[in-house]
N, C-alpha and C positions, 0 to 999 in steps of 0.2 A: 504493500500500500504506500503511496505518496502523501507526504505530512507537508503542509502549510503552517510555518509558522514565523514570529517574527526574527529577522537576524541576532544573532549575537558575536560576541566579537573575537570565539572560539571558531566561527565560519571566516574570518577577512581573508586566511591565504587562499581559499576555495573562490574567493568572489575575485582575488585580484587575480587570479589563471583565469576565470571570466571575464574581466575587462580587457584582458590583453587578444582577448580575441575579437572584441566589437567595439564600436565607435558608441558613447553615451554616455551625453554629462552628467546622468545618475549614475552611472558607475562609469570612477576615473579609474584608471591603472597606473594606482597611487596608493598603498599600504595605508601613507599615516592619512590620505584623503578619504580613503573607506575606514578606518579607524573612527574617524569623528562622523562619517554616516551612519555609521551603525551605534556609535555612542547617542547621536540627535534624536536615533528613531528610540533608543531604550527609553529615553526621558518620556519620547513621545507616547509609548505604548503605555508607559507608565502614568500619564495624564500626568506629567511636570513641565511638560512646553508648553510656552506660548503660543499662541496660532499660529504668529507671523513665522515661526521655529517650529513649527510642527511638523516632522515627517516619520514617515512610516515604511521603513524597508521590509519584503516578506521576502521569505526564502523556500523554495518546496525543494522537501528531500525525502531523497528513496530509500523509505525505511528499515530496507532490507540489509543496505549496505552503510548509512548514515551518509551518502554524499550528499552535497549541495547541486540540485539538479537544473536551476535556473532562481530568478530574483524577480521581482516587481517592485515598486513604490508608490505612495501617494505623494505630493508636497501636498499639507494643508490650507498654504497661500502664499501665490505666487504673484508676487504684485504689492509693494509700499512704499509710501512716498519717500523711505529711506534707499530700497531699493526698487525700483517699479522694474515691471515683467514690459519687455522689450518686442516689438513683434510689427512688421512692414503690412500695414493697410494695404489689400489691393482693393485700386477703384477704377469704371469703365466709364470713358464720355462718347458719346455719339457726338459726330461731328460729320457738319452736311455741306456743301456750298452749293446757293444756286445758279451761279455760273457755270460751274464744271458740270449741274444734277451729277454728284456724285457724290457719297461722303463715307465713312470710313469709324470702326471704333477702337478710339485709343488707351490703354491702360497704363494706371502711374502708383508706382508704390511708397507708399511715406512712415519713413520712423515714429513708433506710436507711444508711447510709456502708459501702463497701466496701472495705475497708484491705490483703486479700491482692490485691486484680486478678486482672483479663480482661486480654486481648487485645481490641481493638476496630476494628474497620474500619468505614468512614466517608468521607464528603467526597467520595461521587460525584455527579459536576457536569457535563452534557451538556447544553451548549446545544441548543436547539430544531432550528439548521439543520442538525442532523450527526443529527438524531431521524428515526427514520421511512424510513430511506434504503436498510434492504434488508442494510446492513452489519454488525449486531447489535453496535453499537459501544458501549452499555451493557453489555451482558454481559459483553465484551473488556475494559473495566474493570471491572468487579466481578471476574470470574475471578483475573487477573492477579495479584491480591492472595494469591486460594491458592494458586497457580502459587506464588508469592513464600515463602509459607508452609512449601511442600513440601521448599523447596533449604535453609531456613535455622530447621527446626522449633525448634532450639533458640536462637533470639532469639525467643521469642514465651512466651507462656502458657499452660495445657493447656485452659481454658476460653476459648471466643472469642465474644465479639458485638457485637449492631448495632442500631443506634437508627434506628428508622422514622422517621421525619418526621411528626407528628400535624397537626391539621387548626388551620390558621391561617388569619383572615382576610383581605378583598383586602389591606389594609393593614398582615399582619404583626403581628395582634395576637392573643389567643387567651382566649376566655369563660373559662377553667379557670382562667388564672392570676388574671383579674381576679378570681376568686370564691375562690380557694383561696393563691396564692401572696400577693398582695397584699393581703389581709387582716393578713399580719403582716410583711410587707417592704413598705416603703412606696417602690416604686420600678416603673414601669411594666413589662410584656414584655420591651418592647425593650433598657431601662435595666439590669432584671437578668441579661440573656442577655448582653450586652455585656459586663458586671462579672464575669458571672462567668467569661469567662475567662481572669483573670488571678485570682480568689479565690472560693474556695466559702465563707469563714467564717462571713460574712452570710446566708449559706444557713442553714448547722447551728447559728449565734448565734440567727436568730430564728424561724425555722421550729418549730413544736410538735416534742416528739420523742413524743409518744403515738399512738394510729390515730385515726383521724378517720373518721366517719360520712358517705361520699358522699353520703346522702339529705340532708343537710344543706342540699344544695348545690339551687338550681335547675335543671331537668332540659339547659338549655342548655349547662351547664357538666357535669353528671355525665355526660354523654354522651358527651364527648369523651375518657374514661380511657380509654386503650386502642384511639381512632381510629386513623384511617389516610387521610393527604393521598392525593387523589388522584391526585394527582402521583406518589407513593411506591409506588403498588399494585405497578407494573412491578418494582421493586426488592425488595419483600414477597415476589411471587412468586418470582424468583430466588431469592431467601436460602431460600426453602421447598423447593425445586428442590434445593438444595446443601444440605440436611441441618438445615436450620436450623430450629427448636422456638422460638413464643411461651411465655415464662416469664412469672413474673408481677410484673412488672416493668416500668416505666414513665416516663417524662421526668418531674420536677419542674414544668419549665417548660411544655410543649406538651402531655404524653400520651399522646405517641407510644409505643407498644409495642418492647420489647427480647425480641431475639429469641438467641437461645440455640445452640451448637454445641461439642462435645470438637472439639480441634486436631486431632487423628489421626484422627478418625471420618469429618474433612469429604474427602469420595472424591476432592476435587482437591487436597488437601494428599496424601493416600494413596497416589496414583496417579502424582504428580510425581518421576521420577528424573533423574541425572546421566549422561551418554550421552557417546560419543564419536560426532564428525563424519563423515560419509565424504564422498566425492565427491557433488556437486550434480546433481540427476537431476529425473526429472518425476513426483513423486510420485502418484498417485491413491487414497491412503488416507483416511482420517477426518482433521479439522482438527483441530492440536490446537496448543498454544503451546510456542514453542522460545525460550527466554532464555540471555544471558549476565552474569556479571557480571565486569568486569573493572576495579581498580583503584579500587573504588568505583565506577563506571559502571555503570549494569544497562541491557539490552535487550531486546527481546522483540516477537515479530509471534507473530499466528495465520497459519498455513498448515495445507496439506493435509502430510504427510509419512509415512513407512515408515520400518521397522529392517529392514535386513538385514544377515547375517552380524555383529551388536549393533552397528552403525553406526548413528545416527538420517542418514538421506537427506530432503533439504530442497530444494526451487527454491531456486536461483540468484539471483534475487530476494530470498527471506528470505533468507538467507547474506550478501546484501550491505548488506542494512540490520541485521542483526548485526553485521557488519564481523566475519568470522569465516572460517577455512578450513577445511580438511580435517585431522581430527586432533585439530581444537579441544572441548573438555568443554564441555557446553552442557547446560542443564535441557529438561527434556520435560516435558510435562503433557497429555493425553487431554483434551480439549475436553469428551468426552461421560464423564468418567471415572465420572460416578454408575451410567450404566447397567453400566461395565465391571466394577468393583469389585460393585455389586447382585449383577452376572451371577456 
């Protein structure tokens, strides 16, 4: 069985051989940077952060072997007027002459600062060997997070999103910046994605604050506002799956598209309740996610399970990788909760 639970700082060497194979400013390939990630989230699970410091690393491991099988995160707000969440407006004008009767539609992207905050989930990271395997162990993390969302709406934001991942080169570099960012930061892809995150000022110090005209740009580079790696389609699709709307809103750095959702709308935030335990049975319901949190600790497996007489009934199994008994309050989440809530 596969355990969901929050990071600790017994997992950093297992997350930092996951960083060094993907690109994501939730997980740097930086020891003492994941060190203080997984320190922020302990506080965080622990309810001793702030909002604006609020974040939440999970980790799903294969219980069999105790590895770390891939990661997820929430930020619980991304966006303050100490730091605002940074992100290129795109806007479209129709433009007509009637001399030529011909006219044409132009797009212009402009540096945006968002000072009230989102909610932001992020930093899903599933190596290759755990891909493909029949166990929808992508999903399991992604879910997890609204599962998470549902027990604790009020640590979060009423608007939530999530940044695709835009199309970068073999080597991690990206047309868009070289034609757009770097023309007025003089510092490569790699060099300002690094920087910034520990400072956005260099961003909004040197960065135009007017719209810029795409067609400006060489069609190499204009193409990519609003890509989609295709490594990230899987992920696109999920988030679309879950309620989630492309806005018009886009990475600085890559171009990757943000995607949009209300906290309470998203059906596996909606659909998540607080239950009590009964006796361990052999369920043959729909699969859906049963968490606890205890002490700061969180857990959580997907299984099959039933309510009866408003008991949640759970295998034996999941109950024991909960570390949980009969009687005990535990979160439910509907696996398929979009269709449930739709219906």
């Amino acid at each position: 069985m596969f355990l969901i639970r929050n990071a600790i700082h017994e997992d950093v060497p297992q997350l930092l051989d996951m960083a060094r194979t993907v690109h994501s400013n939730n997980l740097p390939p930086d020891a003492d940077a994941l060190g203080a990630i997984v320190e922020q989230s302990l506080k965080s699970f622990n309810g001793e952060a702030e909002l604006d410091e609020r974040t939440f690393t999970f980790v799903l491991v294969d219980d069999e072997t105790g590895n770390v099988a891939g990661t997820s995160a929430i930020m619980a707000r991304r966006g303050t007027p100490t730091r605002p969440r940074l992100y290129l407006k795109v806007r479209r004008y129709e433009h007509y002459s009637e001399d030529l009767q011909d006219g044409q539609v132009q797009a212009t992207v402009q540096l945006m600062q968002d000072v009230d905050g989102v909610t932001e989930v992020g930093g899903l990271v599933l190596p290759s060997t755990y891909r493909g395997c029949g166990k929808r162990l992508g999903s399991m993390l992604s879910r997890v997070r609204f599962s998470f969302m549902g027990l604790h709406p009020d640590w979060f934001m009423e608007r939530v999103v999530a940044e695709v991942m835009g199309v970068l080169t073999e080597d991690c570099q990206t047309k868009l910046w070289d034609h757009l960012g770097r023309r007025f930061i003089n510092l490569s892809y790699q060099e300002a994605d690094v920087f910034s995150r520990t400072s956005k000022e260099f961003i909004t110090s040197l960065f135009p604050r007017e719209e810029i005209y795409i067609s400006l740009m060489p069609p190499e580079a204009r193409q990519l506002i609003g890509a989609v790696s295709p490594d990230a389609k899987p992920a696109l699709h999920m988030l679309s799956g879950l309620g989630f709307e492309e806005v018009d809103e886009v990475d600085p750095f890559d171009g990757g598209p943000y995607l949009s959702a209300q906290r309470d709308a998203i059906p596996l935030v909606a659909a998540t309740k607080i239950v009590q335990l009964g006796q361990a049975g052999s369920p043959e319901g729909p699969e859906g996610f049963a968490s606890v949190r205890v002490d700061g600790s969180f857990r959580c497996v997907r299984c099959p399970y039933t309510i009866e007489d408003d008991c949640l009934i759970l295998p034996a199994e999941a109950m024991d990788a909960l570390q949980v008994a009969p009687g005990d309050t535990v979160g439910c989440t509907p696996e398929h909760a979009h269709a449930e809530v739709a219906g």
